[in-house]
C-alpha positions, 0 to 999 in steps of 0.5 A: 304538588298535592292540593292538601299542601298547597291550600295549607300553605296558603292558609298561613298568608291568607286566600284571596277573596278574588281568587279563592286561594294564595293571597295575591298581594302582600303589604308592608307594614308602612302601608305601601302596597306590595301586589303579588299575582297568585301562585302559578305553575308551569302549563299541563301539558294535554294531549287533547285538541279543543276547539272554542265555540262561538262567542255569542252570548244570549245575555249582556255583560250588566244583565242578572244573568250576565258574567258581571252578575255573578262577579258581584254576587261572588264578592258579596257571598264572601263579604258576607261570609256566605260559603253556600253563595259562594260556591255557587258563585264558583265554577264547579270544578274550581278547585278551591270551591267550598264544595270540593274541600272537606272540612279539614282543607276547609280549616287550612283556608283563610278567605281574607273578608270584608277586605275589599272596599269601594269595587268596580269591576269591568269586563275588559276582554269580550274576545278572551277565549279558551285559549287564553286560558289554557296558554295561561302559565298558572292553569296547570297548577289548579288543576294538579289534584283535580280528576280532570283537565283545564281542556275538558273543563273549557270545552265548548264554554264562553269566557271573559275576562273581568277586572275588579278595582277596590281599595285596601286600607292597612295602618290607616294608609289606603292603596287601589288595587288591580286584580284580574279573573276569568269567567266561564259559562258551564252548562250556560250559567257564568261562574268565577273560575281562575285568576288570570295571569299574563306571562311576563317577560323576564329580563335577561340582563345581568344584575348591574354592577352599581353599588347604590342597587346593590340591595338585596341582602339574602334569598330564602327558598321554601319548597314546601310553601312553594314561595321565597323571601327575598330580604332587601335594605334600602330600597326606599331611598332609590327613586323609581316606580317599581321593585319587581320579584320575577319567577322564570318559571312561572313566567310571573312578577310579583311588584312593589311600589308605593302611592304616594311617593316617587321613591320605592317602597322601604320595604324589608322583604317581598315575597313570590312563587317560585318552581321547587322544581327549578327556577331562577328568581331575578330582582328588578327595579324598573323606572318609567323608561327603563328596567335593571336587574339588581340580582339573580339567584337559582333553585335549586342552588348549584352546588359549588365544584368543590363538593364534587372532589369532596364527595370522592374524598368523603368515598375513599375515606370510607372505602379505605381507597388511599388511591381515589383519596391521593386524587382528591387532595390537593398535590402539596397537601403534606400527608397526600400519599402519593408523597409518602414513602413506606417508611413515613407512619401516618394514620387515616382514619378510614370509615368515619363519615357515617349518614353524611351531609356536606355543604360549603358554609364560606365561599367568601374564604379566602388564602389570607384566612388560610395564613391567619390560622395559627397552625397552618405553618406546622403542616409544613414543617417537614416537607421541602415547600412552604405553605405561601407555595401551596396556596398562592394564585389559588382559590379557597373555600371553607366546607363543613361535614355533619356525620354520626359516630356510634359509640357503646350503642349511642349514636353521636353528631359530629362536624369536621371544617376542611379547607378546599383549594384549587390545585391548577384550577381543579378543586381538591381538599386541603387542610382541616380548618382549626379556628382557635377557640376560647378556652375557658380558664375557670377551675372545675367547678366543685359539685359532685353531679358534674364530677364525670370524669374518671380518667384521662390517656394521652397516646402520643403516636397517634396524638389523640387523647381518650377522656373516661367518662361516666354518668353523663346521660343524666346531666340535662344539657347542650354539649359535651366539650373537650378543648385542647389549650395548645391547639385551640381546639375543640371537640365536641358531643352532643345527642341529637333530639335529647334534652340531656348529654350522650350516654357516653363511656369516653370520648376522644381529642386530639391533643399537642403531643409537645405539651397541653392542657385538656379542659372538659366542659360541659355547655348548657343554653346560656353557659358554659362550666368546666368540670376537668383539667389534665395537663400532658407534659412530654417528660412525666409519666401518665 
């Protein structure tokens, strides 16, 4: 991680007094008081050996020139906005000292001024050493973008460590909190070096199968500020001490609780660090004798097995390799082609998914969704099993395909929804998923820039429709819409980064070969207005 990055992202939270850098608490709006401990990273591995000096310090801990000195000028410096005192307060190879950030990082960092009320500040351990220090989870992470490591930096220095306790008055509610941080001497004079932050350990347990703790609604991941949101709802009726956010990789909790209650907070939302490079983010309430794990969530998420079959899916597609794609559908998938003979006429669209994303959007999908699409039945008109013999006892989930089509030189994003499905427990691809859409039924409407279609041809055999289009690159709009009334269907065109439509010549749809009504309509922001109807009756002439 580059230091540039992490102090801008910092900036946007604030930098903590204390710290120097990524806020350590985060408050809600209720005034409850939600500590979060600084951003950390996993341990720099060194390969060098160092070895404490003797702790014998010339001067007390009270005295001008004593560790808790230099402490309260630190505070004072940034109460008073001095960033030249501050920096001297600082040890020199503090990564966020004012003097080793140019002005641009400068601007990026918020120091949160004048938050601290009424501090006292202690030394609460004279046998802390330097190697407290380098076991520390978060010193790594410092020191990432710095020419040098915590091991030359501490070797031969005195440390302590120092706890300050001050108060914090949001909404007119005031809260006392905690923080710690580590002095070190260099070249013998005491500076403010890091926050200190003790591993802590993350519960195992699996998250407790009660309803009434059942209270976190979503996890959000973001790796560029390196910090997650976790969104909870009703927390505040459980009575407890404390809602804790735990990151397994740093080995750090970040906590909620509320002064003046016994109940939690009712928060919304907490927020942690988290590794992008690999963690798992556990939620925990802890009482006064005890501690259970309401929730866990991954990062990277794992990916769901049936994104595997798809990717082969997706491969035989584009490669024309019918073998690899009779193995990635699912055996009772009508047009497999390990089911067809010679003679049975059927079109795969080879080479269509282009600059691909895939994703599973419902893991909650189910077999009964499968039986409520209006047209999963006609798939199996014409095989010897029943749609109930295919999907029965098995698993489903509903995945979605982002790709580009270019067209006449203009590139196109498109989506298709298929239908995963377990095949005597392995994942396979199903059917497309076709959720019936709303038609319009409004007439086109009578206005002659919206008047972009030139004709339309209905090819029977490969039941697709082809809409002739012209002048729609210059209809400032969404989307480009063809339904098909018969199969509730629709398909659809947009440009990417453009405010105005693709600079199409057609588009094409599929279309119910035993009679249907085309609409084309064009969807702006906040509407949507049709500018064509074609009816397909199987007995006229096109």
């Amino acid at each position: 991680m580059r230091r540039r990055k992490y102090i801008a992202a910092v900036g946007t939270v604030g930098a903590s007094l204390l710290a120097g850098c990524a806020g350590s608490d985060d408050s809600d709006d209720t005034g409850d008081s939600t500590s979060t401990p600084t951003s950390g990273a996993n341990n720099t591995d060194t390969t060098e050996t160092e070895t404490d000096s003797e702790k014998t310090p010339d001067e007390d801990e009270e005295s001008e020139d004593g560790p808790l000195a230099v402490l309260d000028t630190y505070i004072e410096a940034a109460r008073e906005q001095d960033f030249e005192a501050l920096a001297d307060a600082m040890h020199s190879r503090h990564p966020f000292n004012p003097d080793n950030l140019d002005e641009s990082e400068m601007e990026n960092v918020s120091f949160d001024f004048g938050r601290y009320q009424n501090y006292e500040r202690e030394v609460v351990d004279e046998s802390f050493t330097t190697d407290d220090i380098k076991q520390m989870p978060t010193v790594g992470r410092w020191f990432e973008q710095m020419d040098t490591t915590p091991a030359a930096v501490l070797d031969g220095e005195e440390t302590v460590l120092a706890e300050v306790t001050y108060e914090t008055t949001e909404d007119g509610n005031t809260a006392e909190q905690t923080e710690r941080l580590v002095l070190v001497t260099e070249d013998g004079d005491w500076q403010v070096f890091v926050p200190y932050q003790e591993p802590v350990d993350v519960p195992e347990g699996e998250p407790v199968d009660d309803e009434r703790y059942q209270i976190v609604e979503g996890v959000e991941f973001d790796a560029e500020s390196e910090r997650v949101r976790v969104t909870v709802s009703g927390a505040g009726d459980i009575e407890a001490e404390k809602l804790v956010v735990y990151s397994t990789s740093f080995e750090e909790e970040s906590t909620a609780w509320s002064e003046s209650s016994e109940t939690l907070p009712a928060v919304n939302y907490l927020t942690s660090p988290f590794d992008p490079a690999g963690d798992e983010i556990v939620v925990a309430i802890r009482f006064e004798d005890r501690e259970i794990v309401v929730h866990r969530e991954s990062y990277p998420t794992a990916e769901h097995d049936g994104l595997a079959v798809l990717d082969s899916y997706i491969e035989a597609a584009n490669s024309e390799d019918l073998d690899l794609l009779a193995d990635a559908m699912h055996s009772q998938h009508p047009f497999n082609p390990k089911r067809l003979d010679e003679s049975e006429n059927v079109s795969f669209d080879f080479g269509t998914y282009q600059d691909f994303e895939r994703e599973i959007v419902d893991e909650s999908f189910s077999t009964d969704d499968i039986r409520e699409m209006e047209n999963a039945e006609f798939w199996f008109q014409n095989v010897d099993f029943t749609l109930n013999d295919a999907i029965e006892g098995e698993e489903a989930a509903l995945a979605e395909i982002q790709y580009e089509v270019t067209e006449n030189n203009t590139t196109v994003e498109q989506k298709d929804q298929l239908i995963l499905l377990t095949d005597d427990g392995d994942w396979r691809v199903f059917l497309t998923y076709d959720e019936r859409v709303v038609v319009p039924d409004d007439e086109p409407i009578d206005d002659e820039q919206y008047q972009v279609v030139d004709s339309v041809a209905f090819d029977v055999e490969k039941e697709r429709a082809r809409v002739n289009v012209s002048g729609v690159g210059d209809i400032e709009a969404e989307e480009l819409v063809v339904y098909s009334t018969s199969l509730g269907e629709d398909t659809v065109f947009w440009a990417p980064e453009s405010e105005t439509l693709p600079s199409l010549t057609h588009v094409t749809s599929g279309f119910d070969p035993a009679g249907d009504e085309l609409v084309v309509a064009i969807r702006f922001e906040e509407r949507e207005i049709v500018v064509h109807r074609e009816t397909y009756e199987p007995d006229a002439e096109n």
